[in-house]
C-alpha positions as CSV (number, residue, x, y, z in Angstrom):
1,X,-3.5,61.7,192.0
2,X,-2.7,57.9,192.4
3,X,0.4,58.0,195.0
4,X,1.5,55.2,196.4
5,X,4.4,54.6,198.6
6,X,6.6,51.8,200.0
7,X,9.7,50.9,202.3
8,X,9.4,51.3,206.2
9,X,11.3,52.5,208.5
10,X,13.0,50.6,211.2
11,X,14.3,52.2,214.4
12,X,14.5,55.7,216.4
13,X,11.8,58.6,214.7
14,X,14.1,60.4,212.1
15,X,15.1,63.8,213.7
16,X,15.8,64.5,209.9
17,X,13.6,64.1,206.3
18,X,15.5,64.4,203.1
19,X,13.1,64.6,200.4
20,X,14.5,64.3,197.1
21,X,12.3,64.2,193.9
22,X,13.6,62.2,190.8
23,X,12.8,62.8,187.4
24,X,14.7,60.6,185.1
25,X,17.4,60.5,187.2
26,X,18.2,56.3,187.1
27,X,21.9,57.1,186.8
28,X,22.0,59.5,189.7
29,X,19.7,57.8,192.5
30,X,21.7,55.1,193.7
31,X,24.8,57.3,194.0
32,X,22.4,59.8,196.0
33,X,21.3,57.6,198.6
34,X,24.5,56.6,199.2
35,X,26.3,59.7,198.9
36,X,23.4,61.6,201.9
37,X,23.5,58.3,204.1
38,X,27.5,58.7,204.3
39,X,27.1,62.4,205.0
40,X,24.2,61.9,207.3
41,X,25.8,58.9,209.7
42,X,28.6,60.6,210.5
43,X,26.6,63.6,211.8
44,X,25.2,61.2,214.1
45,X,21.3,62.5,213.6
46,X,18.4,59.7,212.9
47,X,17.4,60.5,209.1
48,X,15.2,59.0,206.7
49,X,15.3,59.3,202.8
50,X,12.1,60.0,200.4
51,X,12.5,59.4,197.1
52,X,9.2,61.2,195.4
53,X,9.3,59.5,191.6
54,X,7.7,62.2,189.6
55,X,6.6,60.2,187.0
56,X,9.9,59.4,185.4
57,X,10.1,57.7,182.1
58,X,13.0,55.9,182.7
59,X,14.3,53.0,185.2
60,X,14.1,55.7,187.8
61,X,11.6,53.8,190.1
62,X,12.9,50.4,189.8
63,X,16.0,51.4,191.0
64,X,14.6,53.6,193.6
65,X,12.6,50.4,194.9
66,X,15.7,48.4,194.6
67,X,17.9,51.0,196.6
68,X,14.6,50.9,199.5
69,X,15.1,47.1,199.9
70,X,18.4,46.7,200.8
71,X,17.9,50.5,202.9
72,X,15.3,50.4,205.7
73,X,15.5,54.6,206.2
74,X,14.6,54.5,202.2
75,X,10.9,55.4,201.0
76,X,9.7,55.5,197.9
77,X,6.8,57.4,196.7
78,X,5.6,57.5,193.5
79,X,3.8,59.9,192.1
80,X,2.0,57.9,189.1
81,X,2.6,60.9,186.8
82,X,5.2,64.3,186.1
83,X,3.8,66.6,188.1
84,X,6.7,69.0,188.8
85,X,9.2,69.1,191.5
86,X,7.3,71.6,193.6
87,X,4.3,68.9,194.1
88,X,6.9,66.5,194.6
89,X,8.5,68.5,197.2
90,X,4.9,69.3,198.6
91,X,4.0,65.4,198.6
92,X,7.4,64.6,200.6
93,X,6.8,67.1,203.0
94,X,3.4,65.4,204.0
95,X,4.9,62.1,204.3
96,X,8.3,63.5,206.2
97,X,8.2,62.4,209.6
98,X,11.4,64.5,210.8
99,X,11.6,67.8,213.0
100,X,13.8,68.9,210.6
101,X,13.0,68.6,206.6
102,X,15.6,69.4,204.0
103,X,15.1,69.3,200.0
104,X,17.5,67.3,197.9
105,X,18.3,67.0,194.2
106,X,18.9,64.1,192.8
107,X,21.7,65.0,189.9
108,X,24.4,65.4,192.3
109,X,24.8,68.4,191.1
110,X,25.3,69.3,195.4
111,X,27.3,67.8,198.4
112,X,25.5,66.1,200.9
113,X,28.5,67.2,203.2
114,X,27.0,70.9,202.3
115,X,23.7,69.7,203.6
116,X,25.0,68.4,206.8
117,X,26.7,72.0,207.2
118,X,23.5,73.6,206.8
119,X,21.3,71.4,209.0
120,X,23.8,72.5,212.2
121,X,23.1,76.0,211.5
122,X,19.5,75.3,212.6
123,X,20.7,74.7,216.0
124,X,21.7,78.1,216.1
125,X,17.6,78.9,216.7
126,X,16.7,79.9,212.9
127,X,13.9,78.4,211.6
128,X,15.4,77.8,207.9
129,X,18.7,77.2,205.9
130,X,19.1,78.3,202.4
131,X,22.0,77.4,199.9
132,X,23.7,79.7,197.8
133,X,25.4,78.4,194.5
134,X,28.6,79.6,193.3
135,X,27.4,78.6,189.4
136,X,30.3,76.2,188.6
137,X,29.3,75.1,185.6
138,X,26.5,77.2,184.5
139,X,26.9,78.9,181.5
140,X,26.9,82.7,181.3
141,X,23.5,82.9,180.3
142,X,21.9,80.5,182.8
143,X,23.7,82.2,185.5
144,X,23.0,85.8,184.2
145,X,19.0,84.8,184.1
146,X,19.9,83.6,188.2
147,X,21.0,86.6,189.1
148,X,18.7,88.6,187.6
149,X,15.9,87.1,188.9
150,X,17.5,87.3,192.4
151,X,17.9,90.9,192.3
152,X,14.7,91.6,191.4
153,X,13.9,89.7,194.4
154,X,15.7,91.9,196.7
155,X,14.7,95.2,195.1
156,X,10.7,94.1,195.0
157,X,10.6,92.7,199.0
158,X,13.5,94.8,200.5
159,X,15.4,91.6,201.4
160,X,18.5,90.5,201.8
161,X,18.5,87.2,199.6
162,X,21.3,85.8,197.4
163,X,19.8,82.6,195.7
164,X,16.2,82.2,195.9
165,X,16.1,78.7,193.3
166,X,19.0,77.1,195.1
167,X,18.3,73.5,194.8
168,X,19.2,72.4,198.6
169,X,17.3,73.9,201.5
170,X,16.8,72.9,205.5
171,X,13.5,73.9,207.6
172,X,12.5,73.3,210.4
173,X,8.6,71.7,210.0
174,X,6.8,74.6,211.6
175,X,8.5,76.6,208.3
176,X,7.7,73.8,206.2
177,X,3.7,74.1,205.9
178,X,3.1,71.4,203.0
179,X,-0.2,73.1,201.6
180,X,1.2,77.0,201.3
181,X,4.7,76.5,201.2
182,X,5.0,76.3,197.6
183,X,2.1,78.5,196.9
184,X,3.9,80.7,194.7
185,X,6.6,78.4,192.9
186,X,9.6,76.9,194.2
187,X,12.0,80.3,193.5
188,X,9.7,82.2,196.0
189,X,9.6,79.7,198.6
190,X,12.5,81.5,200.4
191,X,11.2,85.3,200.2
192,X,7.8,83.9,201.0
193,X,9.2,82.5,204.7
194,X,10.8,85.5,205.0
195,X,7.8,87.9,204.3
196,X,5.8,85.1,207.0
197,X,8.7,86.4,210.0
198,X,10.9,83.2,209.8
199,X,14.5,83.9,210.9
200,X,16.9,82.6,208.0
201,X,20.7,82.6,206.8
202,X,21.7,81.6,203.6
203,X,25.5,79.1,203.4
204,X,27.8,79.3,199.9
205,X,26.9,75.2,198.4
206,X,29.3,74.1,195.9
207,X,28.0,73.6,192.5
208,X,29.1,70.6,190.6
209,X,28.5,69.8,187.3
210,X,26.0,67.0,185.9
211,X,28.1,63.9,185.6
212,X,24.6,61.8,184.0
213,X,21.4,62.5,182.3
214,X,20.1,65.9,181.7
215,X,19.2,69.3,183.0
216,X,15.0,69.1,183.2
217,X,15.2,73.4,183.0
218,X,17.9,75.0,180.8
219,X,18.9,73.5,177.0
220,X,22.5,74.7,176.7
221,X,22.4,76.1,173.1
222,X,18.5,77.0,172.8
223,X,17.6,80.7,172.5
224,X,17.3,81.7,176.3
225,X,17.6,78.6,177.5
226,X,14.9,76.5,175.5
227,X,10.9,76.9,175.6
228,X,10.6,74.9,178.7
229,X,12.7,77.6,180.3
230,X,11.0,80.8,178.8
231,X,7.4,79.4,179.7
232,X,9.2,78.7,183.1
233,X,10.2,82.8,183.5
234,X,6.7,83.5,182.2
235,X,5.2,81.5,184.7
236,X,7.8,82.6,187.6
237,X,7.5,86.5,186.7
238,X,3.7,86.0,187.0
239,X,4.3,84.6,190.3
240,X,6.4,87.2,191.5
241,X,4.0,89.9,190.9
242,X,1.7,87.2,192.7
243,X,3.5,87.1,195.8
244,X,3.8,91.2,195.6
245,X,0.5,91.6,195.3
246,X,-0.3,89.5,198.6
247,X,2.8,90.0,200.6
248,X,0.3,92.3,203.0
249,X,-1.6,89.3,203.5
250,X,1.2,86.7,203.8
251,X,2.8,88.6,206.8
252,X,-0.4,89.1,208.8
253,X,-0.5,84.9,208.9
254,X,2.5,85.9,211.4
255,X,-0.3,87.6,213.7
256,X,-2.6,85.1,213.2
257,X,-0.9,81.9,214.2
258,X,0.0,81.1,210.8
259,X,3.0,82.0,210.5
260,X,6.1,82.6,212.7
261,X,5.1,81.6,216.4
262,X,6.6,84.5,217.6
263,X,5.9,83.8,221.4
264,X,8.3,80.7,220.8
């Protein structure tokens, strides 16, 4: 994988690392950047930005590049090729020099003022913050596929857990392990910290509805969402009986220093 990144950061160690992987998004990245550093300033909390470029076909990178100059907490790392938005998440999180990491999407399609919400909930001694959408602007069948996958969630691990695939989430770095964390897809991530003895709550995150370019999952008028999407719930359901089939092993990691540091 030919990564290479750029920008550096001037000034105090960011407390916090927004990582936000863009694919196609050339519309949408200025706007983001702008948009989290508002948010983030006023919260008074040293931050940096990574922009992870998943291979994007568009001006994505050039603007991303251009946004870093003129934007010393603003790094760019490219990824050379589309690799998906869990290794983009997973090559951010290696690169993230915060205590606290939070994941990002570039569409807009959430508030950065939801994210700044959900980073003070860590102080409250949890170890990681999930969102929960309200669906504005899903269609019926999007959301219906949401919530079903969601309940089957809860039913499987005996969790309490409203919105696994929610977009925007905030960990703390001891959560955030970079080379297991996304093990079993990025709609487990959540029940797989759980099942590891993390301490979690999960915040209602407005929804907004794409104002530019397009959704890289669901195809509004496609039977069941497109074939993109039904290879996705192939690959997602095989996953799930993945994660069921190990969850024995994943909580032992808690007793063997792997997971939760429960003497902490």
């Amino acid at each position: 994988m030919g990564i290479t990144e750029s920008g550096e950061m001037n000034g105090p160690t960011p407390r916090v690392s927004v990582i936000v992987p863009c694919y196609n998004e050339q519309d949408n990245v200025e706007s983001c950047v702008i948009q989290i550093k508002d948010a983030l300033r006023r919260a008074h909390d040293p931050y940096e930005i990574l922009l992870v470029n998943d291979g994007s076909t568009d001006d994505t990178l050039a603007r991303a590049h251009l946004v870093s100059r003129s934007n010393s907490f603003v790094r760019v790392i490219d990824l050379g090729e589309n690799y998906g938005k869990a290794v983009a998440l997973k090559e951010g999180v290696r690169r993230a020099r915060g205590d606290i990491i939070a994941f990002f999407d570039a569409d807009l399609q959430y508030s950065p003022v939801d994210l700044v919400r959900m980073i003070a909930r860590l102080d409250g001694g949890l170890d990681f913050v999930n969102g929960t959408r309200d669906y504005n602007g899903y269609g019926s069948t999007r959301t219906a596929f949401s919530r079903l996958y969601n309940r089957t969630v809860r039913l499987l691990f005996r969790i309490q857990l409203r919105d696994s695939n929610c977009g925007i989430k905030v960990l703390r770095r001891e959560a955030a392990d970079a080379d297991t964390i996304f093990s079993y897809g990025l709609p487990l991530v959540v029940p797989l910290l759980k099942i590891r003895g993390f301490e979690s709550t999960e915040v209602p995150v407005t929804l907004h509805e794409r104002k530019n370019g397009a959704s890289k999952y669901f195809q509004d008028g496609h039977f069941l969402g497109g074939s993109k999407n039904i290879r996705d719930i192939t690959y997602h359901s095989i996953m799930l009986l993945n994660l069921l089939a190990h969850a024995p092993f994943e909580s032992m990691r808690q007793n063997s220093g792997l997971g939760k540091n429960v003497s902490s």
